[in-house]
C-alpha positions as CSV (number, residue, x, y, z in Angstrom):
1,X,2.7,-51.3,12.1
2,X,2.5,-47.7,10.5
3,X,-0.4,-49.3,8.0
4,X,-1.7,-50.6,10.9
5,X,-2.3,-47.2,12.4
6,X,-3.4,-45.6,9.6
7,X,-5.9,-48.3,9.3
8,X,-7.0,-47.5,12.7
9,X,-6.7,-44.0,12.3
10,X,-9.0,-44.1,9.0
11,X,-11.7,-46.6,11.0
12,X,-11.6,-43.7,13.8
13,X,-11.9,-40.9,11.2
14,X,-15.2,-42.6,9.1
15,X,-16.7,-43.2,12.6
16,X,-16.2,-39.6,13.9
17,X,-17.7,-38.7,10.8
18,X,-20.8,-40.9,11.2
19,X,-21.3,-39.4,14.5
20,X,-21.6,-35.7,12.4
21,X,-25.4,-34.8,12.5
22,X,-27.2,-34.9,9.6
23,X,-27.5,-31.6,7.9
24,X,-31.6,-30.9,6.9
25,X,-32.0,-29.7,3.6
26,X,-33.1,-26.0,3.0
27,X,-36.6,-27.3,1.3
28,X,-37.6,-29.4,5.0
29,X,-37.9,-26.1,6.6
30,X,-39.9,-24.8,3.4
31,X,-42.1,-28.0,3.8
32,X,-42.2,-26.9,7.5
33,X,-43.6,-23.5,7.7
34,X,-46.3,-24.0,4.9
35,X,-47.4,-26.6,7.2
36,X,-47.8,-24.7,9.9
37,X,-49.3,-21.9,7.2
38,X,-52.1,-24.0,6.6
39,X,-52.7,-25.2,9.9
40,X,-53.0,-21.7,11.3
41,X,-55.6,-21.0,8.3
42,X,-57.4,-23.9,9.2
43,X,-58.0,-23.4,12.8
44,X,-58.6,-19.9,12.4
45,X,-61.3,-20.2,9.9
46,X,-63.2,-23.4,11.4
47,X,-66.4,-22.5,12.8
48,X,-66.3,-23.7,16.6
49,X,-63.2,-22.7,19.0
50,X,-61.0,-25.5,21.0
51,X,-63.2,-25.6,23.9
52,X,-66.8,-26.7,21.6
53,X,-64.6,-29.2,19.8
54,X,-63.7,-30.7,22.9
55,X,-66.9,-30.3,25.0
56,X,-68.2,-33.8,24.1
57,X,-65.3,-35.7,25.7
58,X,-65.2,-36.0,29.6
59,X,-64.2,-32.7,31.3
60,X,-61.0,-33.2,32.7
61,X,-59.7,-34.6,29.4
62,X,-60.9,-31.6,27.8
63,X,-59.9,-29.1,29.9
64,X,-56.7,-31.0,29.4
65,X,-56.8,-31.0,25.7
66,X,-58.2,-27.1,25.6
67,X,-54.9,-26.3,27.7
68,X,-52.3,-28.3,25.2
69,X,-53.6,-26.9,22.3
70,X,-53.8,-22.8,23.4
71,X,-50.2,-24.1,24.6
72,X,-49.3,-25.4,21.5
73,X,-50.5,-22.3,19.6
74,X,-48.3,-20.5,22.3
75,X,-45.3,-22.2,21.4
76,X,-45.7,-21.8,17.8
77,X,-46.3,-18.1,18.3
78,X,-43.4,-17.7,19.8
79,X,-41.7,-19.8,17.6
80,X,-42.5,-17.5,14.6
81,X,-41.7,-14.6,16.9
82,X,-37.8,-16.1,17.2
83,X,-37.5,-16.9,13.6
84,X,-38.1,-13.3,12.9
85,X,-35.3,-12.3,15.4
86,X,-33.2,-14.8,14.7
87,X,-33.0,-14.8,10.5
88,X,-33.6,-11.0,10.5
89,X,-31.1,-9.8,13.1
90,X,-29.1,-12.3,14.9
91,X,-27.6,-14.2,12.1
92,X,-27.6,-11.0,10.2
93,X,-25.1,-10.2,13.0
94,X,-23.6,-13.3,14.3
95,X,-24.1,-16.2,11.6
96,X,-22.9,-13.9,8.6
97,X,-19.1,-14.0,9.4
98,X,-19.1,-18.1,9.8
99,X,-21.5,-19.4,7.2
100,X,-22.3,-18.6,3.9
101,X,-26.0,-17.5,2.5
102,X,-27.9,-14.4,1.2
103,X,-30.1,-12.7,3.1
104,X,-32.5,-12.6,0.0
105,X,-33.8,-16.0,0.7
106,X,-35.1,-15.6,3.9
107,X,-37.8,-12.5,2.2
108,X,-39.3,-15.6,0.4
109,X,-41.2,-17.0,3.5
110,X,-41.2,-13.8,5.6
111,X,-44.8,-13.1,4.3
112,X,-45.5,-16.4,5.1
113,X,-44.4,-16.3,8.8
114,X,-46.2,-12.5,9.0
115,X,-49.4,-14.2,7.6
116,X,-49.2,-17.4,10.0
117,X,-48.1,-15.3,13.3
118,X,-51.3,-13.0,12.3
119,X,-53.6,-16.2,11.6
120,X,-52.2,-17.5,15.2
121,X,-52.9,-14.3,17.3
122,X,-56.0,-14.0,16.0
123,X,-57.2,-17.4,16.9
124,X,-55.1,-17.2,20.4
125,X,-56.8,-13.8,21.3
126,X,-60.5,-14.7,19.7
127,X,-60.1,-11.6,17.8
128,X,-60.3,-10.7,13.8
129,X,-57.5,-11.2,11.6
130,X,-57.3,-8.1,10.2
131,X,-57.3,-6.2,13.6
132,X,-54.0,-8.1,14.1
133,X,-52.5,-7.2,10.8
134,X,-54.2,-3.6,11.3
135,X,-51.9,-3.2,15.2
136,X,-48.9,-4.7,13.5
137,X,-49.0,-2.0,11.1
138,X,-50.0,0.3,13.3
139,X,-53.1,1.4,11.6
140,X,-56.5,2.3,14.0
141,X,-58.9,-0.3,13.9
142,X,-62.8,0.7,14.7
143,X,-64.7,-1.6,17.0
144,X,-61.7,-4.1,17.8
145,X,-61.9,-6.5,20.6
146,X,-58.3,-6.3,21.7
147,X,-57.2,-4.7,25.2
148,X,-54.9,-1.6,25.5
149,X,-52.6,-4.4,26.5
150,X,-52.1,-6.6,23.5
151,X,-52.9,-3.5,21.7
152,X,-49.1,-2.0,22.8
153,X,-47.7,-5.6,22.3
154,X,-48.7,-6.4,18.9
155,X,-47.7,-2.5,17.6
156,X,-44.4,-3.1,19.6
157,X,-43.6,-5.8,17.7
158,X,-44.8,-4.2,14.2
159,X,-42.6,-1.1,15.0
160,X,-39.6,-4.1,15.6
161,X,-40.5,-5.5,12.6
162,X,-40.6,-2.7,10.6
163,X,-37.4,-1.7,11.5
164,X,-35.5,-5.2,10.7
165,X,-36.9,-5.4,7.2
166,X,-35.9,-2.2,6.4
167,X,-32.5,-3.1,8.1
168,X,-32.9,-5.7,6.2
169,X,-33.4,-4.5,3.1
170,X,-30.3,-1.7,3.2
171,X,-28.4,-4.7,3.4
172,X,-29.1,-6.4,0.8
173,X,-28.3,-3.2,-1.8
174,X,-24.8,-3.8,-2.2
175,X,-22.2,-0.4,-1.2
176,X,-21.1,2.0,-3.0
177,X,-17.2,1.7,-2.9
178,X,-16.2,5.1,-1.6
179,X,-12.3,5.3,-0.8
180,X,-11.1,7.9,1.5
181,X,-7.8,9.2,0.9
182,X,-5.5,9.1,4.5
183,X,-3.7,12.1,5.5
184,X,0.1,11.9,5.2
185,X,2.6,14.2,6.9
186,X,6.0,14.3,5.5
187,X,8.8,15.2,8.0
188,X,11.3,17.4,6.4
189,X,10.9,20.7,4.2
190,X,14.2,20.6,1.9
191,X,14.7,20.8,-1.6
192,X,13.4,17.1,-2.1
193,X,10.2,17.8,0.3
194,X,9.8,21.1,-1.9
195,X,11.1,20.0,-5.4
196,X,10.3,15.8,-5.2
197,X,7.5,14.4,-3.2
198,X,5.5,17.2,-2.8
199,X,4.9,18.0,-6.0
200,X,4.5,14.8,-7.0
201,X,1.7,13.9,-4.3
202,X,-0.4,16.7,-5.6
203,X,0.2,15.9,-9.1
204,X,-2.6,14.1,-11.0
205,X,-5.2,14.8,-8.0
206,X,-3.2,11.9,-6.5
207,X,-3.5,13.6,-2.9
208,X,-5.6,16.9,-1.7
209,X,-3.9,19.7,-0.1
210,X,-5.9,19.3,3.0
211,X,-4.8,15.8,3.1
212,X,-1.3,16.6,3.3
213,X,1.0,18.5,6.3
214,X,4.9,19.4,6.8
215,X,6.5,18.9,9.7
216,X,9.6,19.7,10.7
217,X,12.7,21.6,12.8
218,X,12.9,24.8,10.8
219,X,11.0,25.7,7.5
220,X,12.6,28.1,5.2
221,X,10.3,31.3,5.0
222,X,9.5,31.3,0.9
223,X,8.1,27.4,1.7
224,X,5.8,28.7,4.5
225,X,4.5,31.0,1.8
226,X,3.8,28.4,-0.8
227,X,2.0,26.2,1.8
228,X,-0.1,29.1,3.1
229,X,-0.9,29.3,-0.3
230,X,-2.2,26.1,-1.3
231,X,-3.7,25.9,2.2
232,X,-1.1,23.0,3.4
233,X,-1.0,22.2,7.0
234,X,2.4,23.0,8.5
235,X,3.7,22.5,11.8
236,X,7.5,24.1,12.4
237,X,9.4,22.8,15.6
238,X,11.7,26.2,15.8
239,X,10.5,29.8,14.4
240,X,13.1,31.5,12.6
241,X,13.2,35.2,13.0
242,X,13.6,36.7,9.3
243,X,16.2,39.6,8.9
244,X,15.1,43.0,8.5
245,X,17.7,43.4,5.9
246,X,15.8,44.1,2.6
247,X,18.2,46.1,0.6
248,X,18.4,45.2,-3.1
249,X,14.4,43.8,-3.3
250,X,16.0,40.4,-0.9
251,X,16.2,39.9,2.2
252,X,19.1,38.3,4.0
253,X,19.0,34.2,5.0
254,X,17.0,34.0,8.5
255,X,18.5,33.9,11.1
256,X,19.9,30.7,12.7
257,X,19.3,29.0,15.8
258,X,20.2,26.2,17.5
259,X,18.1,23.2,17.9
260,X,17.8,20.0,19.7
261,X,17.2,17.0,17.8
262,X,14.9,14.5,21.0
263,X,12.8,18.2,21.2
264,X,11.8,17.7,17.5
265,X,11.5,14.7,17.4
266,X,9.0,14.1,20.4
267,X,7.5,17.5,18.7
268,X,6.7,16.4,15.4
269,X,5.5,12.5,16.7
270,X,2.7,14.5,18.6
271,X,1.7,16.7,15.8
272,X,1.6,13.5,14.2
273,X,-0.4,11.9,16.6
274,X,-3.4,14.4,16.4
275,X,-3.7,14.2,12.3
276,X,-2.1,11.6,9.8
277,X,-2.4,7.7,9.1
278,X,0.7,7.7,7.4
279,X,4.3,9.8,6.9
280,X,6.6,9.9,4.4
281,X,10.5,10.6,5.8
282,X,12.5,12.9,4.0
283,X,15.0,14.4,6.4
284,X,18.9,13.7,6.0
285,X,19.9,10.1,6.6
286,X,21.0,10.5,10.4
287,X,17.7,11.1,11.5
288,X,16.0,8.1,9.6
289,X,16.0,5.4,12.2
290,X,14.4,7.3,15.1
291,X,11.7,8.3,13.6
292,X,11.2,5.0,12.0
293,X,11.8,3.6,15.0
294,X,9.0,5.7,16.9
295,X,6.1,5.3,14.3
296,X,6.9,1.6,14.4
297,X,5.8,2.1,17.8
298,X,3.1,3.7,17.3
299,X,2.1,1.0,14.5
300,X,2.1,4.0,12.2
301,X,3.0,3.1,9.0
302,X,5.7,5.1,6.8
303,X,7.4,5.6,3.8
304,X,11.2,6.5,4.1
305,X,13.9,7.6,1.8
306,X,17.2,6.5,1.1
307,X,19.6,5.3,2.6
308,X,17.2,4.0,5.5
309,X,20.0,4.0,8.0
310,X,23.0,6.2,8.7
311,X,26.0,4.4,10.5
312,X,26.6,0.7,11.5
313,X,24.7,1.0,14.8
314,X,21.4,1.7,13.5
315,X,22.2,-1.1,10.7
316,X,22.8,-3.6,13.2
317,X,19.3,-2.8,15.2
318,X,17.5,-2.7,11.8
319,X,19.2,-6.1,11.3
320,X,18.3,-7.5,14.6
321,X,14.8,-6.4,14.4
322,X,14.0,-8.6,11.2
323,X,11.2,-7.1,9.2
324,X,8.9,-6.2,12.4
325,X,10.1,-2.6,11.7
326,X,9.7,-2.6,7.9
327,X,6.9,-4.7,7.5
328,X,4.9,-1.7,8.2
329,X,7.3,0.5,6.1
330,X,8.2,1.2,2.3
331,X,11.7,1.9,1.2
332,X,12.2,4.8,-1.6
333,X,14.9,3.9,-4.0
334,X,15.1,7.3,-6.7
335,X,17.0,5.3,-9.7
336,X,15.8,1.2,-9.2
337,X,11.4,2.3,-8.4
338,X,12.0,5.5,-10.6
339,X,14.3,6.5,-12.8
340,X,15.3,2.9,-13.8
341,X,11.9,1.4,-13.5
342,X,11.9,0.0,-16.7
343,X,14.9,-1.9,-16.4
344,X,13.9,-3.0,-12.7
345,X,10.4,-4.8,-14.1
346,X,12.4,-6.3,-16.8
347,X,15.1,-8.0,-14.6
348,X,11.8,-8.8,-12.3
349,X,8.7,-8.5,-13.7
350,X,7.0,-7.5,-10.6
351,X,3.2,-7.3,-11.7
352,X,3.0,-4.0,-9.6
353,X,5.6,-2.1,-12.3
354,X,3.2,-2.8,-15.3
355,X,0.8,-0.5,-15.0
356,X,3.5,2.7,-15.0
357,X,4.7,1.3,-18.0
358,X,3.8,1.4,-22.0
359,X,6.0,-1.4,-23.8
360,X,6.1,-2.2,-27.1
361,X,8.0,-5.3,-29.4
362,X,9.2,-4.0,-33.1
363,X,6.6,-1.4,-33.2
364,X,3.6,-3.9,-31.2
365,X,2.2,-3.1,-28.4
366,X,0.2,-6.0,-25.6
367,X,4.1,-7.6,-24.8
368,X,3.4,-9.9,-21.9
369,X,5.8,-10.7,-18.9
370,X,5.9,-14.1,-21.2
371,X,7.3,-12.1,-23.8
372,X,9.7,-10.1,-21.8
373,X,10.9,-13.3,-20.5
374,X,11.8,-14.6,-23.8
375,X,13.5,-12.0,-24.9
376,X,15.8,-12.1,-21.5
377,X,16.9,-15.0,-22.7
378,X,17.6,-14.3,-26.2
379,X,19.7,-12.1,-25.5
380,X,22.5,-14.5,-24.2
381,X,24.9,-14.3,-21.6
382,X,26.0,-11.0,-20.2
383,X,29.6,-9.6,-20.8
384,X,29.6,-6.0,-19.5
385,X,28.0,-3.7,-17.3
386,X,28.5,0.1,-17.7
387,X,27.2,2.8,-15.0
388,X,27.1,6.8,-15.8
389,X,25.7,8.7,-13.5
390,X,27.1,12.4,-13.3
391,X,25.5,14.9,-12.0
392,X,25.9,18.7,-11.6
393,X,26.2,21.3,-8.8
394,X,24.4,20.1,-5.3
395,X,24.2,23.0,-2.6
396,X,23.6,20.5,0.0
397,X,27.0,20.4,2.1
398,X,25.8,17.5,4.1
399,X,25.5,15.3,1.0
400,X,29.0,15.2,0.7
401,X,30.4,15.7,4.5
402,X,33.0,12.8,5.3
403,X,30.8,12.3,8.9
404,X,27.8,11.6,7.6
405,X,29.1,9.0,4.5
406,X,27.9,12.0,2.5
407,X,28.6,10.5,-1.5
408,X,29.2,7.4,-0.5
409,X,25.9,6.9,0.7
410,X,23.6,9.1,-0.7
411,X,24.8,9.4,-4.2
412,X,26.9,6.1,-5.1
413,X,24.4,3.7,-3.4
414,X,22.3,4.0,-6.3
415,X,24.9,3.0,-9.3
416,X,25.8,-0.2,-5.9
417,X,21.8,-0.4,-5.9
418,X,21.7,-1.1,-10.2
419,X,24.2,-3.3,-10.3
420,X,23.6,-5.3,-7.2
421,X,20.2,-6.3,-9.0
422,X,21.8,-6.4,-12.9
423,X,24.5,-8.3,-12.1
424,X,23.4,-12.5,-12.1
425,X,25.8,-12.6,-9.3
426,X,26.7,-10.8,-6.0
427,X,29.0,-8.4,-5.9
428,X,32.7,-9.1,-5.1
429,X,34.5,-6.1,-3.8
430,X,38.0,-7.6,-4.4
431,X,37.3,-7.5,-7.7
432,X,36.9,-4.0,-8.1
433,X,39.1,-1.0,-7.9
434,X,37.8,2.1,-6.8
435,X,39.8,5.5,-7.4
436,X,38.0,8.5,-5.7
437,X,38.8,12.3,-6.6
438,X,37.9,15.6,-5.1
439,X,37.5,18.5,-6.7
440,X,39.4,21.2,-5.1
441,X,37.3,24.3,-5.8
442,X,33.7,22.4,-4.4
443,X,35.1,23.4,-0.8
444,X,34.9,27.0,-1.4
445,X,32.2,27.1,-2.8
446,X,30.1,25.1,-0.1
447,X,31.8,27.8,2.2
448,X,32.9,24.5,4.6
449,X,36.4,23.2,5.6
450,X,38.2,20.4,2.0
451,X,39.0,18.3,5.1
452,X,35.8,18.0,5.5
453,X,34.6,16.7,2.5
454,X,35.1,13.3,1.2
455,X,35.1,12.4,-2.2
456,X,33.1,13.7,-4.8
457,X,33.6,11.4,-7.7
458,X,34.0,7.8,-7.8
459,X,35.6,5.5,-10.6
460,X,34.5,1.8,-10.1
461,X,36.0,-1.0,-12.7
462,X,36.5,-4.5,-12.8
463,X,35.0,-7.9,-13.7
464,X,33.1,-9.9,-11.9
465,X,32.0,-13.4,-13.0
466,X,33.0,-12.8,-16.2
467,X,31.4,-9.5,-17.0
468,X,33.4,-6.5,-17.4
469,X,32.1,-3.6,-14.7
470,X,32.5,0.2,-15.3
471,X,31.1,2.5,-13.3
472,X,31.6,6.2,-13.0
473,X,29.8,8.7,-10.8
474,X,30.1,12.0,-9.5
475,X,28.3,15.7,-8.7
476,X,29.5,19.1,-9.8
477,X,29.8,17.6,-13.3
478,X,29.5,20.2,-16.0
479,X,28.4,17.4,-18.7
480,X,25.8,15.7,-16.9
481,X,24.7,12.4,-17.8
482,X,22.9,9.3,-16.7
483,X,22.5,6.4,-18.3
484,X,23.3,2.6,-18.2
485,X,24.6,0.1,-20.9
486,X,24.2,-3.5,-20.5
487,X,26.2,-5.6,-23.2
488,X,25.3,-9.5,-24.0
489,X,26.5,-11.7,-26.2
490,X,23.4,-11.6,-28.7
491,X,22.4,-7.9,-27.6
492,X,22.3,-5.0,-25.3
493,X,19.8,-3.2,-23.3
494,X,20.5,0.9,-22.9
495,X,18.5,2.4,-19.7
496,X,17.9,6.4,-20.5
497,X,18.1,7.6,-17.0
498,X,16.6,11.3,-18.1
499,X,13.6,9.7,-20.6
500,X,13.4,7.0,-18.5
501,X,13.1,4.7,-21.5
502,X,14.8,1.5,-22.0
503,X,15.8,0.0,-25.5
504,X,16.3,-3.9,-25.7
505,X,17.8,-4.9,-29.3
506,X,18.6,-8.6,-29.7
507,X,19.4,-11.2,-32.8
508,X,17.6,-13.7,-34.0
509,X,17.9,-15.4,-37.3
510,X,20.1,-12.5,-38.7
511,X,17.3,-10.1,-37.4
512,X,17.7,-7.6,-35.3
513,X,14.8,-6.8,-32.8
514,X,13.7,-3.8,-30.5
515,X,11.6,-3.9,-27.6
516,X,11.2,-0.7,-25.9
517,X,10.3,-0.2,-22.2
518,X,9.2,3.6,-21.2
519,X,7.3,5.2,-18.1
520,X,3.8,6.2,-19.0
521,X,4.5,10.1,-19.5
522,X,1.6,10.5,-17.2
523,X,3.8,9.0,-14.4
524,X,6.7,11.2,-16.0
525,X,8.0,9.7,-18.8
526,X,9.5,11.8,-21.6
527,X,8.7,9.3,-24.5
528,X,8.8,10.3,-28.5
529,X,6.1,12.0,-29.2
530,X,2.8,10.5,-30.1
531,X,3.2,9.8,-34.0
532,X,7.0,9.3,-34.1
533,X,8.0,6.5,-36.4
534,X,11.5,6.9,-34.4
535,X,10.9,4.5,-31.6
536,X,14.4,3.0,-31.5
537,X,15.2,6.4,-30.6
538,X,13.7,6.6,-27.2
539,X,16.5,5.6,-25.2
540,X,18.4,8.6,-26.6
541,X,16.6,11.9,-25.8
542,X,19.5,13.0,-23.1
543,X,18.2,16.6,-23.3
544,X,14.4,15.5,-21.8
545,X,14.0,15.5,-18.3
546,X,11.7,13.6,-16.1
547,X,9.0,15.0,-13.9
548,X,10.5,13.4,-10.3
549,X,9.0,11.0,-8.6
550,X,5.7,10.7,-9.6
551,X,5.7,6.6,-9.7
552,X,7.4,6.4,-6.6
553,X,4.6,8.0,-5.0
554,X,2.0,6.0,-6.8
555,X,3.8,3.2,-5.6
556,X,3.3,5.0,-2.1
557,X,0.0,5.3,-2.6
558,X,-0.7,1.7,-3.5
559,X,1.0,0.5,-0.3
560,X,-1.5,3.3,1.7
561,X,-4.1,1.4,-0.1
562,X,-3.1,-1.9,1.2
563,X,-3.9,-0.5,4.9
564,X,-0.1,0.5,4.6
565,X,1.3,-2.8,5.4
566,X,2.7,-6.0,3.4
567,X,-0.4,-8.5,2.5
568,X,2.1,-10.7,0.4
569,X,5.8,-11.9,0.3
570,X,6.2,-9.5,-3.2
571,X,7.0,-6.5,-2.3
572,X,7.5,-3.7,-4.3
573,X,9.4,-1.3,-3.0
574,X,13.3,-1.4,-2.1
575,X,13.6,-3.5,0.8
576,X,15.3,-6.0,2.2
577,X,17.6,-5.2,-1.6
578,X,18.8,-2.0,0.2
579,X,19.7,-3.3,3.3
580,X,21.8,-5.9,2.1
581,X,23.8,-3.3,-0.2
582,X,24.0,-0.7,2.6
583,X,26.0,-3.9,4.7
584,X,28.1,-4.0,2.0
585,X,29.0,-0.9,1.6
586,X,29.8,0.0,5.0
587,X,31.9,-3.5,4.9
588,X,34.1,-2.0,2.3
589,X,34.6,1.2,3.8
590,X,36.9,-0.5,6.3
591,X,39.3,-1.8,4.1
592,X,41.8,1.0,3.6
593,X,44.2,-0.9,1.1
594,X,43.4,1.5,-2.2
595,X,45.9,4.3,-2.8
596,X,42.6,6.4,-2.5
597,X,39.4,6.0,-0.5
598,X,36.1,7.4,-0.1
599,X,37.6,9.5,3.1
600,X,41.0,10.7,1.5
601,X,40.0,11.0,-1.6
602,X,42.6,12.8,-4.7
603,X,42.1,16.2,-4.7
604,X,42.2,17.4,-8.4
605,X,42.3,20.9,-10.3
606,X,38.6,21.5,-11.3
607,X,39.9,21.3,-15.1
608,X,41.3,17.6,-14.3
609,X,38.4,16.6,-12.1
610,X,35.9,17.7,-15.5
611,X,38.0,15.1,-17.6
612,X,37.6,12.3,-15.4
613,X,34.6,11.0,-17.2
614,X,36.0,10.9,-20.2
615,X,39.5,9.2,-19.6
């Protein structure tokens, strides 16, 4: 029965089609008007008019045929009146966005038509040729027979004319690709608005200072300075009122005042309103999600730093909101789109990484993604998977206040964030034992209450799946370093988080190899200098330091340039990855099992606590 129907079906189908009209080949219409060319030629040079050629017949039947021929010249007058319209401006207009053709090969028979509508009018009118072409032009004529009449007719439709070839013409010359940057206003004016993106958004003429504005609650004095300077649009919520205390050459920290958080924001969405395409958030992690949530809204696209949400509440509306609120959005992530770039486009290979990138095989440059590829898998199964990531004196209280998840989620989601894409499998907390520390002199000198604080180190170790994990971060670290080791059975991969290089040394047939994965040092790389033989070396220059986030904000910039929304399923920033690790984490801050924990963390000498790294 089903081949009986599709029999049917395929008998219905053929007919339909049969049905179709019949297309008429580009060279009828060609045939067509050259016809009609020559007949207009003809008529208008034969000696007697439509009337003496008639004359002999009877007189009603030439009356008759007097009347269907001055008609018939009617019609085709008008006819070559509507083809200009029609192929000069209509389809221009119209036709363009559903059919495909060049306007180009309509000025083939445009001087025919011209010509023929001339030749017509002139034998309509029983006046000379070139007094037609002469109005049409719009160029005196001595002695003409034409009335004021068809004199205004004939020169409104050469001024019509004129003005749809030379429409015409501007057309055809193909544009000049002229890309205008959008305005972006970043919200927030702290050390990673001053220090970070800023900087970076200026750097390499990526963004004008008139293209770029600051908003936010309060902005410290010595910043408004800077932006005055460079001529930076500002707009600041609350003025502070700066001390008069100027003894020693300083003057004291303004003076503070209190502020209220649905003023600012509602403050800083209208300053918005009147002057940017696109924003970039960058205040602390609590007030993320309104003002993503009010520039989705808005349909304003953003850009927003990590972590994108603050507690479980605004995690759960994220969640139920599927991507509508991100897909007009790009994710920051410091360490996986920065810092450990090159590792993130060899776990990838996200076409979008490569061009940040210089990469070479035993001294050769032009590796492919092929290549990359194969050297992923000759490298073997992983065993281990080891994390540094210590860092020295932060200022900023908040980043390590127990209420707002402080370290847990501002400085050890990004050692979570590297292993969660390292690591072939996911991540199983029961496998891991966290012991958390606190050093006991970081209270005084953040001038806030230790029970305040949670912890301010972390030691993470385990095995998961077979690979051994060991992971140790922490701030107020007098022996900074960052850097991650990846150990397989045929090889190892070492990420320099401070160069950001990345050295991949394999076996085969008793050989070892070296491919070597760096940031362009025009995106802020810190490679070996031009010339070096020494390129095995380049995952070890820990006293080189990075100039911040330069590719994150070329990464910025591409996503601006993709009318700052997602055209494909390949993304390349750090979403959903982030949201999924931010569940977790806040899923493991309720078990409360471990001797220590992220919120009652050991509080340790600062002697003990600057041996913890090393134990």
């Amino acid at each position: 029965m089903m081949r009986e129907r599709g029999k049917h079906n395929q008998k219905h189908t053929i007919a339909n089609d049969n049905k179709a009209r019949s297309d008429i080949h580009a060279r009828h219409s060609e045939y067509y008007l050259l016809l009609i060319f020559a007949l207009s030629v003809g008529i208008y040079y034969l000696p007697v008019t439509a009337e003496e050629i008639f004359s002999s017949l009877p007189y009603g039947l030439s009356i008759a045929l007097a009347f269907i021929s001055k008609t018939l010249f009617l019609l085709l007058i008008i006819e070559s009146i509507m083809w200009m319209f029609y192929y000069m401006l209509l389809r221009v207009l119209i036709e363009k966005h559903l059919s495909i053709y060049n306007e180009a090969e309509y000025f083939i028979v445009l001087p025919f038509v011209l010509l023929t509508q001339c030749f017509l009018l002139a034998s309509h009118l029983n006046i000379d040729m070139t007094e037609v072409f002469s109005l049409l032009i719009n160029i005196s004529y001595e002695n003409g027979l034409a009335d004021n009449k068809t004199k205004l007719l004939i020169g409104a439709l050469g001024y019509t004319y004129t003005v749809l070839i030379i429409a015409n013409v501007i057309n055809l010359i193909p544009p000049v690709p002229v890309q205008r940057k959008a305005n972006v206003t970043i919200i927030g004016a702290g050390d990673v608005v001053q220090k970070r993106l800023l900087p970076a958004l200026l750097a390499n003429g990526l963004y004008k200072e008139n293209q770029i504005a600051i908003a936010s609650d309060i902005i410290d004095s010595d910043f408004k300075k800077e932006l005055d300077k460079k001529k930076i649009a500002y707009h600041e919520v609350y003025k502070k009122i700066p001390s008069t205390n100027t003894s020693h050459g300083n003057t004291e920290p303004d003076s503070e005042i209190t502020t209220d958080p649905n003023n600012t924001l509602k403050s800083i969405i209208n300053f918005i309103k009147t002057r940017s395409s696109y924003v970039l958030i960058a205040t602390p992690a609590d007030e993320h999600f309104p003002y993503m949530k009010a520039l989705t809204e808005l349909n304003i696209s953003f850009g927003v730093e990590k972590p994108i949400v603050a507690t479980q509440a605004e995690l759960d509306a994220l969640t139920l909101s599927g991507d509508n609120m991100m897909k007009n959005g790009f994710l920051l992530s410091y360490y996986w789109l920065e810092k450990a770039l090159p590792l993130n486009y060899f776990f990838t290979l996200n076409s979008h990484y490569r061009e940040f990138l210089d990469i070479s095989f035993d001294n050769k440059k032009n590796v492919t993604a092929s290549n990359l590829a194969y050297i992923k898998n000759q490298l073997g199964t992983m065993q281990g998977i080891s994390i540094k990531l210590l860092e020295g004196i932060d200022k900023r209280a908040w980043s390590l206040m127990k209420e707002n998840g402080g370290f847990y989620f501002e400085t050890l989601i990004h050692p979570i964030t590297l292993l969660h894409n390292i690591l072939p499998t996911k991540i199983d907390h029961s496998a891991l034992n966290f012991s958390w520390f606190l050093d006991e002199s970081i209270a005084e000198q953040l001038n806030v209450e230790q029970a305040d604080l949670g912890a301010s180190y972390v030691e993470i170790k385990g095995k998961i799946s077979g690979v051994n994990i060991d992971i140790r971060t922490g701030k107020y670290i007098e022996n900074k370093t960052r850097f991650i080791k990846v150990s397989f059975t045929n090889g190892s991969i070492i990420m320099n988080l401070d160069t950001l290089c990345c050295q991949i040394d394999f076996l085969e047939n008793n050989i070892t190899h070296s491919t070597s994965i760096c940031v362009k040092n025009k995106f802020g790389g810190k490679q070996t200098p031009a010339g070096s033989d020494d390129v095995s070396s380049v995952a070890h220059q820990d006293s080189l330091l990075h100039d911040k986030y330069l590719v994150q904000m070329n990464l910025f910039d591409l996503f601006v340039k993709n009318s700052g929304h997602w055209q494909s399923p390949q993304r390349f920033d750090d979403y959903p990855n982030q949201l999924k690790i931010i569940k977790d984490m806040s899923s493991w801050l309720t078990e409360t099992d471990n001797e220590t924990h992220f919120y009652r963390p050991k509080v340790v000498p600062k002697k003990v606590y600057q041996s913890l790294p090393n134990r």
